[in-house]
C-alpha positions as CSV (number, residue, x, y, z in Angstrom):
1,X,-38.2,12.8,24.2
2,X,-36.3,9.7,25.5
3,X,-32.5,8.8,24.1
4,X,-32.2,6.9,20.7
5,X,-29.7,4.7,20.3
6,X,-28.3,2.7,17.5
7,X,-27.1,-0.3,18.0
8,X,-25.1,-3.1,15.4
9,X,-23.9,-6.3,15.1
10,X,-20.5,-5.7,12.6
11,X,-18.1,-7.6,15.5
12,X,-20.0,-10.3,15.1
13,X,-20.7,-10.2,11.3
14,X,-16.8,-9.7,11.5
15,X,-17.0,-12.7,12.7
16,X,-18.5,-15.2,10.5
17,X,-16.9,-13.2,7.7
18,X,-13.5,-15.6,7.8
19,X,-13.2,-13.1,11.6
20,X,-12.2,-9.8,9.3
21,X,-10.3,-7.4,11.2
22,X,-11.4,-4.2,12.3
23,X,-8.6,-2.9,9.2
24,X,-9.5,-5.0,6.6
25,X,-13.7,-3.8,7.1
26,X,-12.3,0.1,7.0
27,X,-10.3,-0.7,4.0
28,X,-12.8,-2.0,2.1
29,X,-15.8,0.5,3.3
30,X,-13.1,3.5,3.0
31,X,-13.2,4.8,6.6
32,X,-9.9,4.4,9.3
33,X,-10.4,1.4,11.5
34,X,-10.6,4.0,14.7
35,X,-13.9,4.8,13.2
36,X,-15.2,0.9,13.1
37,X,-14.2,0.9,16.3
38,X,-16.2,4.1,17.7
39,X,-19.2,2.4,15.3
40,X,-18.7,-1.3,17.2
41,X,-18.6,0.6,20.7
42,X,-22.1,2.8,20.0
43,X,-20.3,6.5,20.1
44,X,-20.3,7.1,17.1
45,X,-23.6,6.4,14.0
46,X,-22.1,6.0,10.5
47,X,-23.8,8.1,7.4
48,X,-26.6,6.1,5.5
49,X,-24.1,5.5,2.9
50,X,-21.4,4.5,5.3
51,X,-24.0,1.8,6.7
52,X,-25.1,0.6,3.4
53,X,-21.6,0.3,2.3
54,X,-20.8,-2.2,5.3
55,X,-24.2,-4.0,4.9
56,X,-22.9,-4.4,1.0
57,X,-19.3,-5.9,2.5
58,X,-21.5,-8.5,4.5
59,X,-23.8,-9.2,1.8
60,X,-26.8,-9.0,3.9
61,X,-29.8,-6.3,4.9
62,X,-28.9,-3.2,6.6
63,X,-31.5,-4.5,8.7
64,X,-29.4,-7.4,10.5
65,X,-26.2,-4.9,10.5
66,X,-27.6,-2.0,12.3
67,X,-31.2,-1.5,14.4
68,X,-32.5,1.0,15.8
69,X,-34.2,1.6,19.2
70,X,-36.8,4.3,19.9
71,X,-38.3,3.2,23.1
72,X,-37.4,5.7,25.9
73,X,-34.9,4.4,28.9
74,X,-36.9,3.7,31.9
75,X,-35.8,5.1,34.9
76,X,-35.0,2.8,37.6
């Protein structure tokens, strides 16, 4: 089975949110900003709740926060 990866667009939803800090998005979702940061890297995938919570601080579907890729990485 190939490698999963999730990947997500909060730095840029960060962004166009009036450019929230990584502090003020842990704040409000309850989580330090060292784990925002792991999240925005890709090494670390937040709990369902934890994802719904941020999708619910952007007011938009989870869908255009996180996605996820099943394809297997081709080997070069």
């Amino acid at each position: 089975m190939g490698e999963h990866r999730v990947s997500n667009n909060i730095r840029t939803l960060r962004f166009h949110n009036d450019e929230m800090t990584q502090q003020e998005l842990a704040e409000k979702v309850g989580v330090t900003r060292q784990t925002i940061v792991a999240i925005e890297k890709g090494k670390y995938s937040p709990s369902l709740e934890l994802a719904f919570r941020m999708a619910r601080v952007f007011d938009t579907p989870l869908e255009e926060v996180f996605s996820f890729n099943d394809e297997p990485k081709k080997k070069k």
